[in-house]
C-alpha positions as a printed NumPy array, in Angstrom:
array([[-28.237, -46.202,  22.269],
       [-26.821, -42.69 ,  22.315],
       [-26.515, -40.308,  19.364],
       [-24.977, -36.54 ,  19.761],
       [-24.274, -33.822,  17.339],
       [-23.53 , -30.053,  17.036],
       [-26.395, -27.414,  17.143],
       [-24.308, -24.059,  16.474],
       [-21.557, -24.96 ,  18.566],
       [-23.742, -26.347,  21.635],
       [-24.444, -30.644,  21.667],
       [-28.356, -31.892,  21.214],
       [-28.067, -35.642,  22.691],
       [-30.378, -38.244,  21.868],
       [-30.735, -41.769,  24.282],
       [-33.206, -44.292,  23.396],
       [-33.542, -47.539,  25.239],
       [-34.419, -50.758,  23.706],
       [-37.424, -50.671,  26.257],
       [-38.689, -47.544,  24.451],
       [-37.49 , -45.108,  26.659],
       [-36.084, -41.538,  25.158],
       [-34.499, -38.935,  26.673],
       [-33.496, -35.626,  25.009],
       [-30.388, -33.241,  26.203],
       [-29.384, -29.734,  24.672],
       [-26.966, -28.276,  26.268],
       [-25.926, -30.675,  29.311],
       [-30.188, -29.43 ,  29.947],
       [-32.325, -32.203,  30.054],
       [-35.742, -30.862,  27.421],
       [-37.361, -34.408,  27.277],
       [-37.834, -38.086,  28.561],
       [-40.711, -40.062,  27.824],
       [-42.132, -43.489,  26.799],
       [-42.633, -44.003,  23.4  ],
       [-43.195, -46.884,  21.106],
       [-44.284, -45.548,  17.831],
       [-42.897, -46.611,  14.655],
       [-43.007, -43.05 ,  12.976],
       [-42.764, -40.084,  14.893],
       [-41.767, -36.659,  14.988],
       [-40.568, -34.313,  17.465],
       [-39.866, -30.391,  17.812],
       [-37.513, -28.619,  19.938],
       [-37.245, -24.884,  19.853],
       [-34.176, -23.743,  21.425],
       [-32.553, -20.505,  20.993],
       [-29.76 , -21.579,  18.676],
       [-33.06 , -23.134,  16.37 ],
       [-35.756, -25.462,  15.487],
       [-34.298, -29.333,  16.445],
       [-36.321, -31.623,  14.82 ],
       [-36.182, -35.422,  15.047],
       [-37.355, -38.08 ,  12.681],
       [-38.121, -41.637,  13.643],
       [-39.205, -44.062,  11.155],
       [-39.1  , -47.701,  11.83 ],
       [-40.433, -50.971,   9.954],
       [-39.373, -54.608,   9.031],
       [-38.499, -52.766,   5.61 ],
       [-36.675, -49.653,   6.663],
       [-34.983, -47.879,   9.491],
       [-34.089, -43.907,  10.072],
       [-33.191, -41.653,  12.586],
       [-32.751, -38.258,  11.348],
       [-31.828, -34.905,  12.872],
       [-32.327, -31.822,  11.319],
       [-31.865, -27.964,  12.368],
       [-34.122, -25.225,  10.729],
       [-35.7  , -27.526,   8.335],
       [-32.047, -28.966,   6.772],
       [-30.838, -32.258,   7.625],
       [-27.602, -32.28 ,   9.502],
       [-27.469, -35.877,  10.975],
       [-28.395, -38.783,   8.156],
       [-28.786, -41.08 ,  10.867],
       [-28.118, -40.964,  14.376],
       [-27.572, -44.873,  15.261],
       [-25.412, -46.289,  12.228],
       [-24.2  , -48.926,  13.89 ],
       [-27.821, -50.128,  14.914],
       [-29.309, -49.563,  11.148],
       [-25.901, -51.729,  10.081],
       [-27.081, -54.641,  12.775],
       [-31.045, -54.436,  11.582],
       [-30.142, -54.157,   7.46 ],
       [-27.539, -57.326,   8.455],
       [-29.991, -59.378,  10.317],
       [-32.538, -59.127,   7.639],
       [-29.85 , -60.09 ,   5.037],
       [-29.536, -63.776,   6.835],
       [-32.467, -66.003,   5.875],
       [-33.754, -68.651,   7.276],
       [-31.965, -69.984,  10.997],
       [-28.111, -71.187,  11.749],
       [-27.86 , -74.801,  12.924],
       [-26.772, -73.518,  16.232],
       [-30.285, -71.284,  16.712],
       [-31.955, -74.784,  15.77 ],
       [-30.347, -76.891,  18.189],
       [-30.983, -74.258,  21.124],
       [-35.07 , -74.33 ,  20.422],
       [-34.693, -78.165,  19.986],
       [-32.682, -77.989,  23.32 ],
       [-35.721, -75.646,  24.648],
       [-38.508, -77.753,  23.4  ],
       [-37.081, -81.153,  24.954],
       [-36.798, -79.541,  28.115],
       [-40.239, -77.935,  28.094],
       [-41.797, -81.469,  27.42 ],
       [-39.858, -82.719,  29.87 ],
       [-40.647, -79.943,  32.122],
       [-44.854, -80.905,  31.302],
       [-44.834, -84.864,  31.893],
       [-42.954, -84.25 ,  35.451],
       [-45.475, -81.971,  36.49 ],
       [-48.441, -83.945,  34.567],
       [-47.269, -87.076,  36.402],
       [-47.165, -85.426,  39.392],
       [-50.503, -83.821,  39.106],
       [-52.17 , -87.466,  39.498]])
Protein backbone atom coordinates (compact mmCIF):
# COMPACT_ATOMS: atom_id res chain seq x y z
CA UNK A 1 0.00 0.00 0.00
CA UNK A 2 1.27 3.47 -0.82
CA UNK A 3 -0.02 6.77 0.57
CA UNK A 4 1.61 10.36 -0.49
CA UNK A 5 0.77 13.88 0.36
CA UNK A 6 2.12 17.48 0.32
CA UNK A 7 4.51 18.78 3.11
CA UNK A 8 4.90 22.61 2.01
CA UNK A 9 5.16 21.93 -1.48
CA UNK A 10 7.69 18.83 -1.16
CA UNK A 11 5.84 14.88 -1.10
CA UNK A 12 6.24 12.70 2.39
CA UNK A 13 5.47 8.99 0.98
CA UNK A 14 4.35 6.31 3.06
CA UNK A 15 4.66 2.22 1.81
CA UNK A 16 3.58 -0.42 4.08
CA UNK A 17 3.57 -4.04 3.11
CA UNK A 18 1.07 -6.51 4.19
CA UNK A 19 4.20 -8.41 5.65
CA UNK A 20 4.74 -5.43 7.99
CA UNK A 21 7.28 -3.79 6.22
CA UNK A 22 7.35 0.33 6.13
CA UNK A 23 9.28 2.50 4.37
CA UNK A 24 9.23 6.33 4.67
CA UNK A 25 10.26 8.94 1.69
CA UNK A 26 10.42 12.88 1.96
CA UNK A 27 11.56 14.31 -0.72
CA UNK A 28 12.44 11.40 -3.34
CA UNK A 29 15.05 10.83 0.26
CA UNK A 30 14.52 7.70 1.74
CA UNK A 31 14.28 8.76 6.12
CA UNK A 32 12.99 5.23 7.16
CA UNK A 33 12.37 1.41 6.52
CA UNK A 34 11.82 -0.95 9.14
CA UNK A 35 9.81 -3.97 10.43
CA UNK A 36 7.03 -3.26 12.38
CA UNK A 37 3.98 -5.04 13.58
CA UNK A 38 2.41 -2.97 16.22
CA UNK A 39 -1.13 -2.20 16.34
CA UNK A 40 -0.68 1.48 17.66
CA UNK A 41 2.22 3.37 16.93
CA UNK A 42 3.63 6.61 16.44
CA UNK A 43 6.34 8.07 14.53
CA UNK A 44 8.30 11.54 14.25
CA UNK A 45 10.04 13.01 11.42
CA UNK A 46 11.72 16.35 11.69
CA UNK A 47 12.46 17.73 8.42
CA UNK A 48 13.14 21.22 7.60
CA UNK A 49 9.78 22.11 6.09
CA UNK A 50 8.34 20.58 9.85
CA UNK A 51 7.43 18.03 12.34
CA UNK A 52 5.78 14.81 10.13
CA UNK A 53 4.07 12.80 12.37
CA UNK A 54 2.33 9.48 11.67
CA UNK A 55 -0.45 7.73 13.46
CA UNK A 56 -1.17 4.04 13.24
CA UNK A 57 -3.96 2.56 15.04
CA UNK A 58 -5.25 -0.80 14.18
CA UNK A 59 -7.89 -3.33 15.81
CA UNK A 60 -10.78 -5.76 14.85
CA UNK A 61 -12.91 -2.56 15.90
CA UNK A 62 -11.18 0.31 14.20
CA UNK A 63 -8.65 1.30 11.63
CA UNK A 64 -6.54 4.79 11.07
CA UNK A 65 -3.74 6.05 9.40
CA UNK A 66 -3.21 9.60 10.01
CA UNK A 67 -0.67 12.20 8.92
CA UNK A 68 -0.22 15.29 10.46
CA UNK A 69 2.35 18.36 10.05
CA UNK A 70 3.18 20.62 13.14
CA UNK A 71 0.70 19.05 15.34
CA UNK A 72 -2.54 19.61 12.68
CA UNK A 73 -3.90 16.84 10.81
CA UNK A 74 -3.55 17.15 7.10
CA UNK A 75 -4.19 13.53 5.85
CA UNK A 76 -7.54 11.81 7.60
CA UNK A 77 -6.38 8.65 6.40
CA UNK A 78 -3.76 7.61 4.21
CA UNK A 79 -5.16 4.08 2.83
CA UNK A 80 -9.04 4.74 2.16
CA UNK A 81 -9.43 2.22 0.00
CA UNK A 82 -7.94 -0.39 2.55
CA UNK A 83 -10.14 1.06 5.67
CA UNK A 84 -13.25 0.73 2.90
CA UNK A 85 -12.12 -3.21 2.32
CA UNK A 86 -11.58 -3.87 6.38
CA UNK A 87 -15.05 -1.74 7.53
CA UNK A 88 -16.73 -4.00 4.39
CA UNK A 89 -15.39 -7.29 5.42
CA UNK A 90 -16.51 -6.87 8.93
CA UNK A 91 -20.00 -5.81 7.66
CA UNK A 92 -20.49 -9.58 6.09
CA UNK A 93 -21.32 -12.09 8.82
CA UNK A 94 -21.06 -15.34 8.97
CA UNK A 95 -19.38 -17.34 5.51
CA UNK A 96 -20.72 -17.41 1.63
CA UNK A 97 -21.65 -20.89 0.41
CA UNK A 98 -18.76 -20.71 -1.91
CA UNK A 99 -16.05 -20.13 1.23
CA UNK A 100 -17.94 -23.32 2.69
CA UNK A 101 -17.61 -25.55 -0.10
CA UNK A 102 -13.75 -24.63 -0.58
CA UNK A 103 -12.91 -25.76 3.33
CA UNK A 104 -15.28 -28.77 2.72
CA UNK A 105 -13.24 -29.25 -0.57
CA UNK A 106 -9.97 -28.74 1.78
CA UNK A 107 -11.02 -30.99 4.54
CA UNK A 108 -11.95 -34.05 2.14
CA UNK A 109 -8.74 -33.80 0.63
CA UNK A 110 -6.76 -33.53 3.86
CA UNK A 111 -8.49 -36.83 5.09
CA UNK A 112 -7.83 -38.22 2.10
CA UNK A 113 -4.40 -36.96 2.10
CA UNK A 114 -4.05 -38.85 6.05
CA UNK A 115 -5.53 -42.48 5.26
CA UNK A 116 -3.05 -42.71 2.04
CA UNK A 117 -0.22 -41.98 4.06
CA UNK A 118 -1.69 -43.91 7.30
CA UNK A 119 -2.18 -46.93 5.03
CA UNK A 120 0.98 -46.64 3.76
CA UNK A 121 2.72 -46.24 7.03
CA UNK A 122 1.82 -50.07 7.85
Amino acid sequence: MEASFDVRGKEFKVVFSMFGSEKYYFDGELLKKRWNFKFNDRLVFETNEGKVEIVVSLSPKAWSTQAFLDNELVVEELFPEFKQKVENSKQTKGMSKSSMFKIAILWCALTVMFLLIFQWAK
